[in-house]
C-alpha positions as CSV (number, residue, x, y, z in Angstrom):
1,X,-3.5,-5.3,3.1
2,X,-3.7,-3.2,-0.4
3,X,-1.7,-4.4,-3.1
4,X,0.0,-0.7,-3.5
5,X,-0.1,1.8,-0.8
6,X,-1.8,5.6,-1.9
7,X,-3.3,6.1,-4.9
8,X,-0.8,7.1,-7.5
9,X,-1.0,9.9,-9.9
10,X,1.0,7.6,-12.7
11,X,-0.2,7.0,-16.1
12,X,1.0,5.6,-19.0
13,X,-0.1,4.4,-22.0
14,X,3.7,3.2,-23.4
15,X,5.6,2.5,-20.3
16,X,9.5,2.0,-20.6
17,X,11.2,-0.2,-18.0
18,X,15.0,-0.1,-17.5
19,X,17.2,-1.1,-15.0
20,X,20.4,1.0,-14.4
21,X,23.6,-2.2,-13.6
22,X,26.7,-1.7,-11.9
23,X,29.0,-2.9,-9.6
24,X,31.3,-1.0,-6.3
25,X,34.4,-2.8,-5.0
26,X,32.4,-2.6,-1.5
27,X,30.4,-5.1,-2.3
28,X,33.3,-7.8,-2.3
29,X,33.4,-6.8,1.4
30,X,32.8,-9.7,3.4
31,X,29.8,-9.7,5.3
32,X,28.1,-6.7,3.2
33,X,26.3,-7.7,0.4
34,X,24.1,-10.8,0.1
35,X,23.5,-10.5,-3.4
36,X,25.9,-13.5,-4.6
37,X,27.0,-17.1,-3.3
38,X,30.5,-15.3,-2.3
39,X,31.5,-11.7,-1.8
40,X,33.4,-11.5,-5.1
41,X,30.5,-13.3,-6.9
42,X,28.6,-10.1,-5.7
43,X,29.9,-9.0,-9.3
44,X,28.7,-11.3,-11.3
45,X,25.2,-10.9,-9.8
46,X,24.0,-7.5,-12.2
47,X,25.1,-9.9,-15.2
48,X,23.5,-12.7,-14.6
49,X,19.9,-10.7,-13.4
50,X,20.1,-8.8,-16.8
51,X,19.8,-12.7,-18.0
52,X,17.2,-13.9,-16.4
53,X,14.8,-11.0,-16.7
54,X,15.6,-10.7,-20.7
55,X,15.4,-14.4,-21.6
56,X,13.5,-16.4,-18.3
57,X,16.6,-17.9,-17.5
58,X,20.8,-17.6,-16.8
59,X,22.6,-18.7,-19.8
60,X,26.2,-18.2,-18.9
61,X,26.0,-20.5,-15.9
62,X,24.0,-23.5,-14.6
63,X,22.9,-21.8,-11.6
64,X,19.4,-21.3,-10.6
65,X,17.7,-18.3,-9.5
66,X,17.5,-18.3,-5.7
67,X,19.4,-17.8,-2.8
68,X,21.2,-20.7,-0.9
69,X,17.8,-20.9,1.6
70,X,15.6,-20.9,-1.4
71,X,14.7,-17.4,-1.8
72,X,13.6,-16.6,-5.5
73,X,15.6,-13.6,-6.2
74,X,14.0,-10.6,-7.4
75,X,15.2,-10.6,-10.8
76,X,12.8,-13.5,-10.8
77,X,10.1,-11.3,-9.8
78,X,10.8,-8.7,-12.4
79,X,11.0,-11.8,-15.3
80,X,7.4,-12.3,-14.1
81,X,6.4,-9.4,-15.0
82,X,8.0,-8.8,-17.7
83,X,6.0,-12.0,-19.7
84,X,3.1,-11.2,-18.1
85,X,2.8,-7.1,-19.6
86,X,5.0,-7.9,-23.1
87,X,7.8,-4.8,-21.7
88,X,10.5,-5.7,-22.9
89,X,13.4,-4.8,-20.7
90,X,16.0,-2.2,-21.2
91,X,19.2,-2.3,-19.4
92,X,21.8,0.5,-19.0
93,X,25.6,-0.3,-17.9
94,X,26.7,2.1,-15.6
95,X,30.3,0.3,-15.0
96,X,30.2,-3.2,-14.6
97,X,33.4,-5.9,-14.0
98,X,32.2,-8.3,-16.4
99,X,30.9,-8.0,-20.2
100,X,26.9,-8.5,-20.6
101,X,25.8,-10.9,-22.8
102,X,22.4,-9.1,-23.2
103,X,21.8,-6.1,-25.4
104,X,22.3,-2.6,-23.4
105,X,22.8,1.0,-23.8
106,X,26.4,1.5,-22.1
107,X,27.2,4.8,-20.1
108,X,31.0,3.8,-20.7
109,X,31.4,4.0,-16.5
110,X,33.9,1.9,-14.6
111,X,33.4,-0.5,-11.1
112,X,33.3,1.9,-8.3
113,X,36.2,1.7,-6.1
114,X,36.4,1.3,-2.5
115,X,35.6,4.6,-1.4
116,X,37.2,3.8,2.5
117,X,40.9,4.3,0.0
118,X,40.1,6.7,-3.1
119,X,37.7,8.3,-5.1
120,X,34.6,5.9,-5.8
121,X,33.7,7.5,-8.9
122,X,36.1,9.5,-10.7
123,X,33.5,9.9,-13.9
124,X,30.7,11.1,-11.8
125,X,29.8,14.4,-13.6
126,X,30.6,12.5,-16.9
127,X,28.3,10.0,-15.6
128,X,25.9,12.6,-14.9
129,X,25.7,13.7,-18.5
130,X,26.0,10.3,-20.3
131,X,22.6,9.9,-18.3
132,X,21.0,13.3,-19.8
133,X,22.2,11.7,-22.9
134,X,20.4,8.6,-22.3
135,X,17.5,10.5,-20.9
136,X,17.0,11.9,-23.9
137,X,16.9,8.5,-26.0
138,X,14.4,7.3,-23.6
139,X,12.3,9.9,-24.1
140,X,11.6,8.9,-27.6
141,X,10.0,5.1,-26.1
142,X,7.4,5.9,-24.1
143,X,6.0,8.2,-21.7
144,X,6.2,6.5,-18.7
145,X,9.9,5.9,-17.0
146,X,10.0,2.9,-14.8
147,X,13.6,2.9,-13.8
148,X,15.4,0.3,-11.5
149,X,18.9,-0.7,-10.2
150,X,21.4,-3.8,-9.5
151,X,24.0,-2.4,-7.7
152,X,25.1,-5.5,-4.9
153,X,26.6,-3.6,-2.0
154,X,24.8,-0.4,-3.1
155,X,22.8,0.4,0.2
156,X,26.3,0.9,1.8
157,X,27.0,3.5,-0.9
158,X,23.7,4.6,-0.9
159,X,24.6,5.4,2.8
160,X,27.7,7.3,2.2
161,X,26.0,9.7,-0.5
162,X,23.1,10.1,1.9
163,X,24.9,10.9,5.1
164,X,27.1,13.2,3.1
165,X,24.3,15.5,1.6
166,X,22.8,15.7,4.9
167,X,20.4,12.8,5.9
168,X,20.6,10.8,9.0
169,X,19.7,8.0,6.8
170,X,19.8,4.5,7.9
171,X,19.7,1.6,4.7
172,X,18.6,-1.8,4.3
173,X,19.8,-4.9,3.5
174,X,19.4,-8.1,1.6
175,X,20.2,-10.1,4.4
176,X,17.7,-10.9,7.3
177,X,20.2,-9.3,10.2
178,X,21.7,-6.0,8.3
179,X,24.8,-6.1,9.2
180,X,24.3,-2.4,10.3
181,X,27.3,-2.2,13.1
182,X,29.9,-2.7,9.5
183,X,27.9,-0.2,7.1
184,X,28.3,2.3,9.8
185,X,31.7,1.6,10.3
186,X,32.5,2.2,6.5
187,X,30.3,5.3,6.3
188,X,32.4,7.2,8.9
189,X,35.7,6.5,7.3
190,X,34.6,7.2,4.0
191,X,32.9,11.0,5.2
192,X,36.3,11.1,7.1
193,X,38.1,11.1,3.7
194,X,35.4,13.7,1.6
195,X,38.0,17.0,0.9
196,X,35.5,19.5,2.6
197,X,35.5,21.6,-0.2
198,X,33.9,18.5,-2.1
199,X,30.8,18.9,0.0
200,X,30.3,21.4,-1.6
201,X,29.3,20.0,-4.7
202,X,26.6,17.3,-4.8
203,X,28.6,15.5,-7.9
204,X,31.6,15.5,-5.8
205,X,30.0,13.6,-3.0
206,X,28.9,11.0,-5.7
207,X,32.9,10.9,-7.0
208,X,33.9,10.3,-3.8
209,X,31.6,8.3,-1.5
210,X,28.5,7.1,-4.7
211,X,28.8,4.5,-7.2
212,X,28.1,4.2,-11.1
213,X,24.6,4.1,-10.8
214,X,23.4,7.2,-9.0
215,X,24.9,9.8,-11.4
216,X,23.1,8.2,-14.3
217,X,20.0,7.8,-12.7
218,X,20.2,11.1,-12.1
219,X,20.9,11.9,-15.3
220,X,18.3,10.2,-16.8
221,X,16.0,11.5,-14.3
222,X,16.6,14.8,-15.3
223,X,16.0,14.7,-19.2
224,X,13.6,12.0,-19.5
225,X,10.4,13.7,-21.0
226,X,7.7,11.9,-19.7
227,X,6.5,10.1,-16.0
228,X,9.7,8.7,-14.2
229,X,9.4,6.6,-11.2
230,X,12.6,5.3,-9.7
231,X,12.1,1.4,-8.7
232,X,14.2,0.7,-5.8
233,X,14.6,1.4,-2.3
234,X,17.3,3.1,0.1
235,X,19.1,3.0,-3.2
236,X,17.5,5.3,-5.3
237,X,16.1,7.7,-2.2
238,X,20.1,8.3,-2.8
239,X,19.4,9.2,-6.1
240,X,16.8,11.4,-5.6
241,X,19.0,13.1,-2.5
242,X,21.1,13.9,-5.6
243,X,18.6,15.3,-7.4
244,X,17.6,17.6,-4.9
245,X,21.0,18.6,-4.2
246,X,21.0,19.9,-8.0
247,X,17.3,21.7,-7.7
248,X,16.1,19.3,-9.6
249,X,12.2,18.0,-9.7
250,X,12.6,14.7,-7.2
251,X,10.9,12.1,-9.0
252,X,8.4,9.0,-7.0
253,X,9.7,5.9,-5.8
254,X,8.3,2.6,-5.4
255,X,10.1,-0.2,-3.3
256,X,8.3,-3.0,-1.8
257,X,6.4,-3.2,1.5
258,X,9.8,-5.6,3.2
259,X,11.6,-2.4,2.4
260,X,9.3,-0.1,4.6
261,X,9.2,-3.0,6.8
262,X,12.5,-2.6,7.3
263,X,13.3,-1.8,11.2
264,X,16.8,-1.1,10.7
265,X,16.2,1.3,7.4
266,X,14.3,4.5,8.2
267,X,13.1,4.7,4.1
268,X,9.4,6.4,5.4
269,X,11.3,9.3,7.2
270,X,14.5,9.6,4.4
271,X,11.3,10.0,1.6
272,X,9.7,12.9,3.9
273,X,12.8,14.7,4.4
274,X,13.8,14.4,0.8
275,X,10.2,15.4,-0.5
276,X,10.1,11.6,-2.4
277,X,6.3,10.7,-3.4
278,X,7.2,6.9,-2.3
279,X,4.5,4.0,-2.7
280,X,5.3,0.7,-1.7
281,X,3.8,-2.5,-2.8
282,X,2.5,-5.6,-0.8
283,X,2.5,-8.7,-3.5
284,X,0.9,-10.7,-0.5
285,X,4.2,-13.2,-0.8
286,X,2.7,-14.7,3.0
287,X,-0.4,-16.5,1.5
288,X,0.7,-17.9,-1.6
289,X,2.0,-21.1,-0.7
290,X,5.7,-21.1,-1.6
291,X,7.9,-21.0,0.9
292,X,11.0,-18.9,-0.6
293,X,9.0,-15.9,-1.3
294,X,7.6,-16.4,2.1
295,X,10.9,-15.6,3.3
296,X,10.4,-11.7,2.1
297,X,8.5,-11.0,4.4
298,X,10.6,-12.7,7.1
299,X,13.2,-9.9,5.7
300,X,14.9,-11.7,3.4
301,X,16.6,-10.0,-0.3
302,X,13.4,-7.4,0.4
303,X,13.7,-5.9,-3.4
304,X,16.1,-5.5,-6.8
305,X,16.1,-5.8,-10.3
306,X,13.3,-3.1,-10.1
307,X,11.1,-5.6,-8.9
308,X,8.6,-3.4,-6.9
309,X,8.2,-1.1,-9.8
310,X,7.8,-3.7,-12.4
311,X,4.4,-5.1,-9.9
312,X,3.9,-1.4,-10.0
313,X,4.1,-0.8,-14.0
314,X,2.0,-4.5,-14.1
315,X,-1.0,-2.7,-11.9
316,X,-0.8,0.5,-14.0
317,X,-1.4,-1.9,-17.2
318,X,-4.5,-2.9,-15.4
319,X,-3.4,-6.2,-14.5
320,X,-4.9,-7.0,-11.2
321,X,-3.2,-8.1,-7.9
322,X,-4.0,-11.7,-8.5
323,X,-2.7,-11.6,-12.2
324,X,0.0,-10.3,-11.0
325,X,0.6,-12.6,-8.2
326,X,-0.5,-15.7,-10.5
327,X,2.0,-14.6,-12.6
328,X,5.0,-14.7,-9.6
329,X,4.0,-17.9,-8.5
330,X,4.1,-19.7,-12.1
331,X,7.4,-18.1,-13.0
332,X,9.1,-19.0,-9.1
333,X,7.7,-22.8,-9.4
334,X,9.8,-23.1,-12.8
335,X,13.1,-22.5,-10.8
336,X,11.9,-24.7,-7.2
């Protein structure tokens, strides 16, 4: 199967990558997010990513990089490429629980709340225009926009916002059964609690049903000068949803092929309706001998840390698929 599906009109001759971190009370929801060894651990997990892509490894804990069946996580994917093209990583705080110890460009957002019992994200429209603000920065790096997410718990708000603009959306999951049954369960009482003259509004669907991340990706989306792609899946098709909302030109998407795979996420059909360019890439995780990344294509973690856009920034580069997955391989082996 081809590396990246399509043939992609994206160029760039000084590509910026940046991932967008934040956290929403909904993923300490047991059962919902996979993206931590406990549900309130799900917090910790943008943190300690932003770590591990910036310096090859997590400094603030001795904990290695994969999940508890051996799964490399993605942020290891993304460190990968990151030594392997010389980016250096940027990383935005959108409202995080816990301090970084990295350098980042902070948004000054808060954790999203629980949106089942009040307003996710109070400082959406501020959020909003911090974005612009940082879209404008960016714009002064490069001319090429690859921009990715860590939000744990995010495809459930990702849900909410979608739903609520109009999409009979269906997300995935980092865990091999999404727990699909629960997500749909929160959706409807969160809608249930939108004001309806909120719907109005795309902003106001963010405040109350989004979290930290959406609004600034949006933001940034908007004012960014050059080539954006957002990195991501389910995720940031709610960020382009947004974008639409707000007649705004709907940036492309690249997510990896265990997203489109994905029989209980319906990311193909969400891309069409929303008018998404969407590529996915296929880093051929089956055949390289190693048996966690194996497990993506089983369904397992699927994508995060922007790791299907920073293959996708690697091939733009020019480095070929087997550089590319070389590179993985090398990178995964130092944290078996």
């Amino acid at each position: 199967m081809a590396f990246l599906t399509g043939t992609p009109q994206i160029h760039g001759n000084n590509p910026v990558f940046c991932v967008i971190l934040g956290n929403t009370y909904i993923s300490t929801i047991p059962g919902i997010s996979g993206a931590g060894p406990t549900p309130e651990q799900t917090l910790l997990t943008p943190n300690l990513d932003a770590e591990l892509v910036t310096t090859g490894r997590i400094t603030s804990q001795s904990v290695m990089p994969n999940t508890p069946t051996g799964c490399p996580t993605p942020a290891s994917i993304t460190r990968a490429m990151i030594e392997l093209t010389g980016v250096s990583p940027l990383f935005i705080n959108a409202g995080l629980k816990y301090p970084l110890t990295v350098s980042s460009l902070d948004a000054f957002g808060q954790v999203g709340s629980d949106p089942r019992f009040s307003a996710a994200v109070p400082l959406a429209k501020k959020l909003f225009t911090r974005g612009q603000e940082i879209g404008k920065i960016l714009s002064g790096s490069g001319d090429l926009l690859i921009l990715g997410e860590c939000v744990p718990g995010g495809t459930t708000s990702a849900l909410c916002v979608l739903r609520a603009l109009g999409y009979p959306a269906t997300v995935s999951s980092s865990f091999v059964k999404n727990p699909v049954d629960q997500k749909e369960a929160i959706c409807m009482q969160v809608l249930h609690g939108i004001p309806p003259d909120a719907m109005q509004d795309p902003l106001e669907i963010i405040r109350y049903a989004g979290d930290p991340m959406i609004p600034v990706a949006a933001g940034i989306a908007h004012m960014f000068s050059g080539t954006v792609v957002l990195a991501g899946g389910t995720q940031m098709l709610a960020v382009c949803g947004l974008i639409k909302a707000m007649n705004g030109p709907v940036p492309a998407v690249v997510t990896t092929v265990f997203v489109r795979d994905d029989r209980t996420a319906n990311v193909q059909e969400l891309a069409a309706m929303i008018g998404v360019p969407m590529y996915y890439v296929d880093p051929g995780f089956d055949n390289l001998g190693h048996d966690g990344l194996a497990r993506y294509c089983k369904g397992e973690v699927k994508e995060g840390t922007g790791a299907g856009g920073a293959m996708l920034m690697a091939s733009v580069m020019g480095f070929t698929p087997e550089q590319i997955q070389r590179k993985i391989f090398e990178i995964v082996q130092v944290y078996s």
